[in-house]
ZAFI-104882 format. One record per residue (C-alpha): x, y, z. Coordinates in nm, 2 decimals, always signed. Layout:
REC      X      Y      Z
REC      X      Y      Z
...
//
This chain:
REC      X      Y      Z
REC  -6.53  -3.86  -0.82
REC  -6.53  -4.15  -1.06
REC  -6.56  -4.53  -1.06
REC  -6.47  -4.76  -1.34
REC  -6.59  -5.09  -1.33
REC  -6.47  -5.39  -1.55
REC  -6.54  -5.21  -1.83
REC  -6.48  -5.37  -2.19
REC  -6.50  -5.20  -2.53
REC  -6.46  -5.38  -2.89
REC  -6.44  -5.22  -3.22
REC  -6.54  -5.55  -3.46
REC  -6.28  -5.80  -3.35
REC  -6.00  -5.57  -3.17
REC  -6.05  -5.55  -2.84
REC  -5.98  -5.22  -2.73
REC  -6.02  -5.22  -2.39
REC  -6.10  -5.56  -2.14
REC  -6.15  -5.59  -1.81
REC  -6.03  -5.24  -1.67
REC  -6.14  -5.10  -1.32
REC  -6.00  -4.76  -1.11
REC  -6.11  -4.49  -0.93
REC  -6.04  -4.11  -0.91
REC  -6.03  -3.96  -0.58
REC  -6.14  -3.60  -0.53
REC  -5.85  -3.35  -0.59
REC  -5.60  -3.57  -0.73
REC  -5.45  -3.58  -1.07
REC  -5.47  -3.91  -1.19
REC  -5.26  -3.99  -1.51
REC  -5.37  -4.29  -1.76
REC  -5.04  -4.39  -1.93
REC  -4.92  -4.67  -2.20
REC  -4.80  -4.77  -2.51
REC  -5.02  -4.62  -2.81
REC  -5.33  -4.83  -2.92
REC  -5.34  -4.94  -2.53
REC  -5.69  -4.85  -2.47
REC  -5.60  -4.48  -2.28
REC  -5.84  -4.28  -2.52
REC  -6.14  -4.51  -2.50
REC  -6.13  -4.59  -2.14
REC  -6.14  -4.19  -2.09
REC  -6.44  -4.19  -2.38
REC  -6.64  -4.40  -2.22
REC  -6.59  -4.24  -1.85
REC  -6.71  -3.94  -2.01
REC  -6.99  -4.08  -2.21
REC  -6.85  -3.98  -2.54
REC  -6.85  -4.38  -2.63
REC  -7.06  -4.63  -2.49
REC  -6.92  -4.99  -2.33
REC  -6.97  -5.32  -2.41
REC  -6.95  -5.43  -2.05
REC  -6.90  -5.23  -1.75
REC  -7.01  -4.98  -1.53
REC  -6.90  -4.60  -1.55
REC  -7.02  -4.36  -1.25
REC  -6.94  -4.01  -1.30
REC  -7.00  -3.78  -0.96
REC  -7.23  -4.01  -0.89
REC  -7.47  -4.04  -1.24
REC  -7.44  -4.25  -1.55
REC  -7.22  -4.07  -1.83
REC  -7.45  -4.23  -2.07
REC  -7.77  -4.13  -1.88
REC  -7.73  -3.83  -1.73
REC  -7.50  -3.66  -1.98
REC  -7.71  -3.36  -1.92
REC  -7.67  -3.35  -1.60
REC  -7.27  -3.39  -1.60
REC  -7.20  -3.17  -1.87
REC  -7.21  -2.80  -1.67
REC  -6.98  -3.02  -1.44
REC  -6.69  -3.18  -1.64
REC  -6.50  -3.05  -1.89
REC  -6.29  -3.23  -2.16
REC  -5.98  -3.18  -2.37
REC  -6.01  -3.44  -2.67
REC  -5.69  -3.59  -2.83
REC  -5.86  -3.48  -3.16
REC  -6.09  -3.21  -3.17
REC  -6.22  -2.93  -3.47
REC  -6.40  -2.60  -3.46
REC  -6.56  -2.41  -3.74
REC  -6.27  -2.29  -3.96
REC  -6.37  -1.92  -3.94
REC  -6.46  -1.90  -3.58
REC  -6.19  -1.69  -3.42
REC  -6.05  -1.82  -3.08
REC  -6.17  -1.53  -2.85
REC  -6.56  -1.59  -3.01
REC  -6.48  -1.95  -2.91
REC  -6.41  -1.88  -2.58
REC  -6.70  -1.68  -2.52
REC  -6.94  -1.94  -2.70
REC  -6.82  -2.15  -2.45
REC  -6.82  -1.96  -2.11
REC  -7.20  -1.86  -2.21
REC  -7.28  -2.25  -2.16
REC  -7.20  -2.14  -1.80
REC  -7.34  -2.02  -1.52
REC  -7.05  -1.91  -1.34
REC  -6.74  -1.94  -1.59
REC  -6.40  -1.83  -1.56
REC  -6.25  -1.56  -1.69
REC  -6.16  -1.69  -2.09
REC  -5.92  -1.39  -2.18
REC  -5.71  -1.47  -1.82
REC  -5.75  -1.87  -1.93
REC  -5.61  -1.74  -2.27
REC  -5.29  -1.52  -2.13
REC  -5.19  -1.82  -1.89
REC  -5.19  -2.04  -2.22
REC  -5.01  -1.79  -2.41
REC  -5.33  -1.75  -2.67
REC  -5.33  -1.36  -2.54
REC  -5.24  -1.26  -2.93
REC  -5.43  -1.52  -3.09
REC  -5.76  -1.44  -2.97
REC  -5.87  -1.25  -3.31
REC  -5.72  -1.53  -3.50
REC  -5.94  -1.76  -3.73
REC  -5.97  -2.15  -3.58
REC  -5.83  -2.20  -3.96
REC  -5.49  -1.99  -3.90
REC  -5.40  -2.09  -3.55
REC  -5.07  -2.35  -3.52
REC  -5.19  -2.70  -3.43
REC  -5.01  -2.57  -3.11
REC  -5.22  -2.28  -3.05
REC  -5.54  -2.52  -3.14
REC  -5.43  -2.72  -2.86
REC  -5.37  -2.46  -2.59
REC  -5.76  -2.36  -2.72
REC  -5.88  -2.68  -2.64
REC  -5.74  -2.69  -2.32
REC  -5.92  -2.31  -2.27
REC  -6.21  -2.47  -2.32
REC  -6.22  -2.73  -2.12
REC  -6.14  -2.56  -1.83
REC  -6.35  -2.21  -1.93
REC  -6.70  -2.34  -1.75
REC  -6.49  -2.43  -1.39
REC  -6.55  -2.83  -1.44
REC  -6.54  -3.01  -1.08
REC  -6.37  -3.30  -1.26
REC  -6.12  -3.23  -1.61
REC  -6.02  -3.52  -1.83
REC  -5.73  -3.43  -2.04
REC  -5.60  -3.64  -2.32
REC  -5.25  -3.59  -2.48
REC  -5.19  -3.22  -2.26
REC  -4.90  -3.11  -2.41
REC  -4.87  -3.27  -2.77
REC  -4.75  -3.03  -3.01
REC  -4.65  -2.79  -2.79
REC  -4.26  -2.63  -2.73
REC  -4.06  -2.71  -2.41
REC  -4.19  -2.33  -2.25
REC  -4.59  -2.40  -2.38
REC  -4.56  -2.75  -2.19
REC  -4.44  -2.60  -1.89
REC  -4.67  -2.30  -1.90
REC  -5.00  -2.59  -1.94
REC  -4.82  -2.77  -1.65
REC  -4.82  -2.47  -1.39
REC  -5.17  -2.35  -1.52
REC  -5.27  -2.77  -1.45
REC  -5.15  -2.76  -1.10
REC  -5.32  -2.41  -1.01
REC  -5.65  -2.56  -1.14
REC  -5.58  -2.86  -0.88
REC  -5.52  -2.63  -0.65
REC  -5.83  -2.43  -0.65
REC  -6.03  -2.81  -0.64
REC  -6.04  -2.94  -0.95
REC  -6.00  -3.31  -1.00
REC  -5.82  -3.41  -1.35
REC  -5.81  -3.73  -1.52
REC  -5.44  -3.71  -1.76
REC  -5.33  -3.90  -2.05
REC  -4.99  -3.87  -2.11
REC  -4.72  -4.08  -2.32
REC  -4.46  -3.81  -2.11
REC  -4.28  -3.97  -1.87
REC  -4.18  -3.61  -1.76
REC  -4.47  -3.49  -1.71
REC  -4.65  -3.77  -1.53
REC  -4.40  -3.76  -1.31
REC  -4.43  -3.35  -1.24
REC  -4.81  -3.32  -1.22
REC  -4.98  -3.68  -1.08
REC  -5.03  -3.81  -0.78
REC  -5.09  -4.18  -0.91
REC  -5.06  -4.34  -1.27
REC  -5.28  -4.60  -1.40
REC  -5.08  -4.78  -1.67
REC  -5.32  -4.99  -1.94
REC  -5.10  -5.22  -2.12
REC  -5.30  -5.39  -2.42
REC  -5.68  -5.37  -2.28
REC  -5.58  -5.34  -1.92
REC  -5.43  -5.21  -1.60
REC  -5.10  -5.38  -1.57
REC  -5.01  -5.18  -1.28
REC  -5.08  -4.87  -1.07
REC  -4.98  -4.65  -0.80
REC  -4.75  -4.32  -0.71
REC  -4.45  -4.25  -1.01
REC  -4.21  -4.39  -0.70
REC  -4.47  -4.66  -0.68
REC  -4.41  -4.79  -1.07
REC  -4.05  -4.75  -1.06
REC  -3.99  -4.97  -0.73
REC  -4.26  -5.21  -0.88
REC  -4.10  -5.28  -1.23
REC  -3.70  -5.25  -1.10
REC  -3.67  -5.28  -0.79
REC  -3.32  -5.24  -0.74
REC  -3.10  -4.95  -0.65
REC  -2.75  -4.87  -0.79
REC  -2.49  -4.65  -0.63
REC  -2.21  -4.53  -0.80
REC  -1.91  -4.49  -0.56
REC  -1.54  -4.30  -0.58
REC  -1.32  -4.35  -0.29
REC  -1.01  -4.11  -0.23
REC  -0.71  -4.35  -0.24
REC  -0.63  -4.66  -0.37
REC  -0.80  -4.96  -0.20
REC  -0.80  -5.40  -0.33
REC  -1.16  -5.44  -0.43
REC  -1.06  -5.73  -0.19
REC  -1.09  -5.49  +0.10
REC  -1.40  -5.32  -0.04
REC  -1.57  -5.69  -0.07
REC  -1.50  -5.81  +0.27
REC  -1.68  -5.45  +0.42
REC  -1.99  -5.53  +0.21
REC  -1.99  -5.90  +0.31
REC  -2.29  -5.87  +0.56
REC  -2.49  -5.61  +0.38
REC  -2.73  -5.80  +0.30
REC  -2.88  -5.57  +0.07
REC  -2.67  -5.57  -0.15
REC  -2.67  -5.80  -0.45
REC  -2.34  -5.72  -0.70
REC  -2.06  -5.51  -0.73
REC  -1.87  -5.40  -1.01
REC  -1.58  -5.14  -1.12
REC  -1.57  -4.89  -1.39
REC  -1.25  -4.79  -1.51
REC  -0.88  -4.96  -1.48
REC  -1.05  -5.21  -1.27
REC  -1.25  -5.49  -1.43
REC  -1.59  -5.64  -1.33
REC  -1.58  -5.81  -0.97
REC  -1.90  -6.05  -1.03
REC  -2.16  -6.13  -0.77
REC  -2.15  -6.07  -0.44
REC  -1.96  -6.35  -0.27
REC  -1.77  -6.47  -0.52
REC  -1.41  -6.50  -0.56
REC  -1.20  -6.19  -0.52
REC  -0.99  -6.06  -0.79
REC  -0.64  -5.90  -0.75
REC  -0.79  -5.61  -0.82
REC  -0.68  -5.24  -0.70
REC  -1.00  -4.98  -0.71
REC  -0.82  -4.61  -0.75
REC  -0.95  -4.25  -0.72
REC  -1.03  -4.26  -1.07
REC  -1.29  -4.59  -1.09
REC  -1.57  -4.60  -1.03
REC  -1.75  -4.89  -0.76
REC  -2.10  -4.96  -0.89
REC  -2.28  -5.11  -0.59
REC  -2.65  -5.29  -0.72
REC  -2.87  -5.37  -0.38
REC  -3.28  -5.36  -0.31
REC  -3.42  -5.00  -0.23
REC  -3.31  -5.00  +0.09
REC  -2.90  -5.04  +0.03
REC  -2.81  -4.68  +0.02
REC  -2.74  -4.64  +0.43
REC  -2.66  -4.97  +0.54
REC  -2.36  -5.00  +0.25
REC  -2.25  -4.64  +0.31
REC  -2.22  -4.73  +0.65
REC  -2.06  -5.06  +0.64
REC  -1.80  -4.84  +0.40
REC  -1.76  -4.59  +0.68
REC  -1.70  -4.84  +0.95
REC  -1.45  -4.99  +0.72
REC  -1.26  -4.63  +0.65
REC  -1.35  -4.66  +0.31
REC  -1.58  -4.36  +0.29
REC  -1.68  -4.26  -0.02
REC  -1.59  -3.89  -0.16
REC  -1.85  -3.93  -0.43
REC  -2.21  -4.05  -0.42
REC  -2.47  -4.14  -0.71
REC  -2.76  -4.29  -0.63
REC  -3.01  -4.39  -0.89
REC  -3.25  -4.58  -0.86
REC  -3.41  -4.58  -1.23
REC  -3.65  -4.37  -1.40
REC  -4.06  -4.40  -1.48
REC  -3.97  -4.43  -1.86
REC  -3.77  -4.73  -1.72
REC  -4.02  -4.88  -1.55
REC  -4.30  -4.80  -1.83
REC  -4.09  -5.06  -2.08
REC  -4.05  -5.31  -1.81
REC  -4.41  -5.30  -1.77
REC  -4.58  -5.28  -2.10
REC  -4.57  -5.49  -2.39
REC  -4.25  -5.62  -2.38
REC  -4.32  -5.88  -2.15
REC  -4.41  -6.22  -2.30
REC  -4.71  -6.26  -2.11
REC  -5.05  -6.11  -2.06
REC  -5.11  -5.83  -1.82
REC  -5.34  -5.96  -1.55
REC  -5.62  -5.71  -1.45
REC  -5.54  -5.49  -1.15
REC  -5.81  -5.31  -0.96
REC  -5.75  -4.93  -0.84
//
């Protein structure tokens, strides 16, 4: 549906965006996060012709955005971080200004109910709430049935039942075909509505892939938080984990005190009901230490697994890290 190709954008001195390349597949949601002044907004601006690159090449369904903007303009539709209307133009008139661009437009007043607007369609663009502007944006972008949405900052402004109303409106629109570029600085919902993240850190894509994808990428590891019924020498617990490879430290929480790496010495140490073992291992340690445990008798009578979140793995990947972020194709 789209192709970005090294594309590279400078305002004066600041390099905004350098070196970025990724595709969008038909049907998916793809979401464009990072840190703020990352480059998100102008990669999306110059997919959608709004800006034009430096270097690069941008193909939109197939055409130039800077070419053929007439072309891809009954076909795309596009919700602007920042965006104004005439201050006396009331919302339903704006709706129906922009379903008569249209050939075949949806239905604005249905668009309007699904985004709670239903009451705010005789309402001047002057005396809506800067969350009612933004559920109109989002009306409008979607009002002429784009085959391809790009949607910057969703949810910004809205309250917790508005975010979650846009989010199930989003994924019926995906579901009836429609292929959506997001940017999002909400971990949340990245992780509800896309099917792969592109992360720009500073210019570029510093990594990509599924939400899972990120998480296993930056961290890696898995922890597993562990109560056994009786009273047991961490000793014991040690010498059933010995040849699980997979895992890589275990600790207590509670009376007991830390038991170090794996391997080390063992500390007269007595784990009861109410501590906690904290086992730390690679993705893959949650079955072969629950059965080691088992084969041991020391089966657990409380499980957490966590394996960290994709607001974890976005500061482990952004700009943080001493060094650069080296260009990743997508």
């Amino acid at each position: 549906m789209a192709r970005v190709s090294h594309l590279r954008k400078t305002y004066g001195s600041t390099v905004a965006v350098d070196d970025v390349s990724l595709d969008v597949h038909r049907g998916e949601i793809l979401g464009v996060l990072g840190p703020n002044g990352a480059g998100k907004t102008t990669t999306v601006e110059c997919l959608t012709g709004l800006r034009q690159p430096d270097q690069g090449t941008v193909r939109l369904l197939g055409l130039d955005p800077a070419r053929d903007g007439r072309r891809l303009r009954p076909r795309v539709g596009c919700q602007l971080q920042e965006s104004e209307l005439p201050a006396k133009l009331r919302a339903g008139e704006a709706l129906d200004l922009y379903a008569s661009f249209y050939d075949d437009p949806a239905d604005g007043r249905a668009l309007a109910a699904d985004l709670g607007l239903a009451t705010a369609l005789d309402t001047p663009y002057h005396g809506l709430s800067g969350g009612q502007k933004q559920r109109l944006s989002i009306a409008l972008a979607l009002v002429g049935r784009p085959e391809l949405a790009v949607l910057d900052e969703l949810t910004t402004g809205l309250d917790p039942q508005a975010r979650r109303d846009t989010w199930d409106l989003i994924e019926g629109v995906r579901a009836d075909g429609v292929t959506i570029v997001l940017v999002t600085h909400f971990m949340d919902e990245a992780e509800r509505l896309c099917d792969r993240l592109v992360l720009i850190d500073r210019g570029r894509v510093a990594a990509a892939g599924t939400p899972t994808d990120l998480v296993a990428q930056a961290l890696g590891e898995q922890v597993l938080r562990l109560r056994l019924p009786d009273p047991v020498p961490l000793a014991t617990v040690r010498a059933a984990l010995r040849d699980v490879t997979e895992v890589t430290d275990l600790a207590v929480e509670g009376p007991g005190t830390p038991a170090g790496p794996a391997g080390g010495p063992l500390p007269d140490v007595v784990v009861g009901p109410s501590d906690e073992l904290v086992v730390t291992g690679s993705r893959a340690v949650t079955a072969p230490a629950l059965l080691a445990l088992a084969a041991a008798d020391l089966e657990p009578v409380d499980v957490v697994a966590r394996r960290g979140t994709l607001e974890d793995a976005f500061v482990a990947l952004t700009s943080s890290r001493e060094t650069e972020p080296t260009p990743v194709e997508v």
